[in-house]
N, C-alpha and C positions, 0 to 999 in steps of 0.2 A: 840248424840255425838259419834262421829268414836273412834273404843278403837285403841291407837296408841301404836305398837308394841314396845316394848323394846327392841334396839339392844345392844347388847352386845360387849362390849370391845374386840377388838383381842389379841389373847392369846399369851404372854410371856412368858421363862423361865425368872426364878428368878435367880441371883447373888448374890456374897456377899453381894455386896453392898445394894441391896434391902431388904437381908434377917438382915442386922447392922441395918436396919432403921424399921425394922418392930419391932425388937428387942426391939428397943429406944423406939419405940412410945409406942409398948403394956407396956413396964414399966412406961410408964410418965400418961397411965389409958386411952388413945385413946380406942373406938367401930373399929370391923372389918373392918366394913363400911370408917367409916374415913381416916383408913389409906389404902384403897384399891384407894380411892379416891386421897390419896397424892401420894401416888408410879401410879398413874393413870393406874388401874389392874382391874379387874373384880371382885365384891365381893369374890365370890366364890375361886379364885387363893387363897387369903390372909385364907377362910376357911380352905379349904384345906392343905394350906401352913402349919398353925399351928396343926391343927390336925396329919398330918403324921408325921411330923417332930418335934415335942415337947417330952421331953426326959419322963422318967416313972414317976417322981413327977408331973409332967404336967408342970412344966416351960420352957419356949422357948426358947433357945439358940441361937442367928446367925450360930457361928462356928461350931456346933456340926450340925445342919439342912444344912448344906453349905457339910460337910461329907456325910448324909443319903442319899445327893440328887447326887451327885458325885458316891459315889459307884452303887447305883439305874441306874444310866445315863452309866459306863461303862459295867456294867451287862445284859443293854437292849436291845443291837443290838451284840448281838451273832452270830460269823459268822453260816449261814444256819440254823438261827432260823428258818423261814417261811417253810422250809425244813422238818427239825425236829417237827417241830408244826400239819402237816397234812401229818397221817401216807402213807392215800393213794399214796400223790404226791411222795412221797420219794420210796416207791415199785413201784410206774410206772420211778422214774427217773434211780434207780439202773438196773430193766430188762430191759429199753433198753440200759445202757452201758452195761450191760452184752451181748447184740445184734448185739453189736459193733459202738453203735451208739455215735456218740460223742455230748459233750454238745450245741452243737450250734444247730446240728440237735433237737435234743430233746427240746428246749426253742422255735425254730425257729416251729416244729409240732405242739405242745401245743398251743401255739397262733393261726396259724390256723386252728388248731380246736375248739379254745374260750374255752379252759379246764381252769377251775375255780376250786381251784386255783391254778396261775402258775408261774413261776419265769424265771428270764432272764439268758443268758448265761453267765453271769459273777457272780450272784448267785449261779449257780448251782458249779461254779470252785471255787468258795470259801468254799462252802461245800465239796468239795473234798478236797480242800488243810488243812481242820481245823480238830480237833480231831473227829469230828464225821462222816466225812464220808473218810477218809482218806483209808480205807481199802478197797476202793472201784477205786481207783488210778489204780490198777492194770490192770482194763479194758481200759484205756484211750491207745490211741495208741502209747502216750511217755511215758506209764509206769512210770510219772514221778509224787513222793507223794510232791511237793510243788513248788510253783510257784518259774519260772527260775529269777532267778537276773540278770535283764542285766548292761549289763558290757559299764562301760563308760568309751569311749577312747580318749585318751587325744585329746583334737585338734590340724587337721593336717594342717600344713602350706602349700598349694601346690605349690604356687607360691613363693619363699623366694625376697625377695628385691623388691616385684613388684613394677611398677610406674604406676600410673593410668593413664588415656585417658585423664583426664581435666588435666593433667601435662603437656600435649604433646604440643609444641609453636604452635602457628598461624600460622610462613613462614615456609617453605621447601617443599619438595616433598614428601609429606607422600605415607605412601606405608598400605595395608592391607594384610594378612595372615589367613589360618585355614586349615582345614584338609577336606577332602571328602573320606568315608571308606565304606566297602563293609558290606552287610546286617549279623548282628551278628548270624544268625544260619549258615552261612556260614561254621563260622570256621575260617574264613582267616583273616591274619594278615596286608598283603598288604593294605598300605592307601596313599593315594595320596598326597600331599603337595603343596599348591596353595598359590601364590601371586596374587595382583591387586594394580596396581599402578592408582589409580582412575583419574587422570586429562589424562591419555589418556587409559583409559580403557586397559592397556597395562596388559596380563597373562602371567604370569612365573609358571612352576607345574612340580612336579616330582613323579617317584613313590618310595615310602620308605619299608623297607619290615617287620617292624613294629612301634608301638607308644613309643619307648623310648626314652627319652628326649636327649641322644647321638647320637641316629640315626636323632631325630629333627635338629638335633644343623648343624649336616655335611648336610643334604640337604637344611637349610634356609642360610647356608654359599656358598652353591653351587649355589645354585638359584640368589643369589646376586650378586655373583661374576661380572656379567656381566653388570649393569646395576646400574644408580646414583638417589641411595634417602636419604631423611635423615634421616628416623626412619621405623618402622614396628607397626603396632598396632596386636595384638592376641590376643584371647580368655584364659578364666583359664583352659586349659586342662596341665593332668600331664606331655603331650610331650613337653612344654614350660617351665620346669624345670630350665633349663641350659641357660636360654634366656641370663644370663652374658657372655658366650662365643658365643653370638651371633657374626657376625663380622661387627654390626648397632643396634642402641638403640632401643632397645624394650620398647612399651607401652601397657596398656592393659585397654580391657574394662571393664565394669563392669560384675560381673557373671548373667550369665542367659541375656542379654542385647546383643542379635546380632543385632539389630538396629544402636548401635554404630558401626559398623563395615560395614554397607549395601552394600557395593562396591562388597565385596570378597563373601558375601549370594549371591549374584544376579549373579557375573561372576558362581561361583559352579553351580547355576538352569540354568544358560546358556550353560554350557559344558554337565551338564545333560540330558539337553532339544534337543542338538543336537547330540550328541555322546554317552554318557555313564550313560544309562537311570538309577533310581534309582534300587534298588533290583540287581546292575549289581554286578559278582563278581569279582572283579580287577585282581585277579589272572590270569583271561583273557586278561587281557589288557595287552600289553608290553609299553615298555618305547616309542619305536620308532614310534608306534599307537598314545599313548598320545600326545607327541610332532607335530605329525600330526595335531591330533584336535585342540592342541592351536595354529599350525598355520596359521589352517583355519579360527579362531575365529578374531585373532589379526589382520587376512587382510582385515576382513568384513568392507564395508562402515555403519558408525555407525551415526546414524541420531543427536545423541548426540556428535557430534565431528563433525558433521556440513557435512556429510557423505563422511568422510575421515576415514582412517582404525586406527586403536591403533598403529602399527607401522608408519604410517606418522606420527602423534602426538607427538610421543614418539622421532621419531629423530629430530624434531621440537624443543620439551623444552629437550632436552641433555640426555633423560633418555637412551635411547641408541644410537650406534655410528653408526652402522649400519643396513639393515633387515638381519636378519641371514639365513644363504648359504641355508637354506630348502625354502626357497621363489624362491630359484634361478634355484633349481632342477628340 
């Protein structure tokens, strides 16, 4: 006959609640056994249980064993016990901050060298931050003896009143917007301001000489001036601030979702792609250059408008009244 292994129960901590009923049972004359069997525990839990935690008469208390096991439980994980437990780790963790080496380096060596034993970099910064290795702070390169509190700030509204994209009706002549800006180690502040009136692929863009929602507000008013839609759709950037003193209802998409917007991504990669390649920096670029490229773009025969230009189209459905004089020139 096969001797058939005994498995053993998975181990629980105990609660009040199991330590009331161990209480009950052992006064009503239950075996260990028995009542390890009703709290469904491992014999041995229910030995243990009573043995440590029974007071010096030997009687078993719930409440008083529900204390023993609570102070035991916050006494146990000591910040940078595993630290302070093996003397060597902690004189090889001290000489290399003393080397200048910081914690991450030193968690990050230890492992690959398979140093036994070793702790992680957020072990090691709690042992610095707690009373016992606090005096060791010094070496870190923020000098700093206890972890920084970060500071929570309130939430900021960037867009105040916005109206979202699925507000925007069905009829009129929607219009798109967004920005196209010069590569941030630049430096430069210059950023360009772009329209796309999608049913004739019609471009309007100017250049602006920075992103503040005042200097937005005077070139999306300028840009319009000339030409009949009945909203604008833009992105949540901070230069859309002031979209109330637009002089046309502003909608917006959703954040991170230029999909919603695809007309005004795709005209941008198109002035990109032919003029004003990425990494360019706009400082170079003048107004009267710009205006150029959009009115090379705007006269292209476009296979999606049936290979007639954004300006045929455009004086077609009333978006504008004429081609303007730089066609003429």
């Amino acid at each position: 006959m096969k001797n058939i292994k005994k498995v053993r129960k998975p181990f629980r901590h105990l609660n009040q609640s199991d330590r009331d009923r161990i209480e009950a049972l052992k006064e009503a004359g239950h075996f260990q056994k028995e009542i390890a069997t009703i709290l469904n525990v491992d014999g041995g839990t229910i030995s243990r249980e009573i043995k440590k935690r029974k007071r010096k008469n030997g009687r078993y208390e719930a409440t008083t064993a529900q204390k023993k096991a609570d102070s035991k439980r916050r006494s146990s994980k000591y910040q940078g016990m595993k630290i302070e437990k093996y003397p060597k780790l902690c004189e090889r963790i001290v000489a290399e901050l003393k080397d200048h080496r910081s914690p991450d380096e030193i968690a990050g060596r230890m492992e690959q060298e398979n140093i036994t034993p070793r702790v992680k970099t957020n072990a090691i910064y709690k042992w610095l931050y707690s009373a016992y290795g606090q005096r060791y702070c010094k070496y870190l390169c923020t000098r700093r003896y206890k972890k920084k509190k970060q500071k929570k700030s309130p939430k900021r509204e960037m867009i105040p009143n916005r109206i979202p994209l699925k507000q925007r009706p069905i009829e009129g002549e929607h219009a798109e917007g967004d920005l196209f800006v010069s590569p941030t180690k630049t430096g430069t502040l210059i950023s360009g301001a772009i329209i796309c009136v999608p049913s004739a692929q019609l471009l309007i863009a100017t250049l602006i000489e920075n992103k503040k929602p005042a200097v937005m507000t005077q070139a999306v008013n300028r840009m319009i001036a000339g030409i009949s839609i009945s909203d604008l759709t833009m992105d949540n950037g901070i230069e859309n601030r002031d979209h109330g003193q637009f002089n046309i209802q502003a909608y917006f998409a959703d954040p991170h979702a230029p999909w919603q917007k695809p007309h005004i991504e795709n005209s941008i990669g198109l002035l990109r792609r032919w003029f004003i390649p990425k990494k360019t920096d706009l400082k170079n670029i003048s107004e009267e250059e710009l205006q150029k490229y959009l009115h090379i773009l705007n006269g292209k025969y476009r296979k999606s408008l049936g290979y007639r230009s954004a300006y045929e189209v455009a004086i077609e459905r009333g978006i504008i009244q004429k081609i303007p004089a730089l066609e003429r020139g």
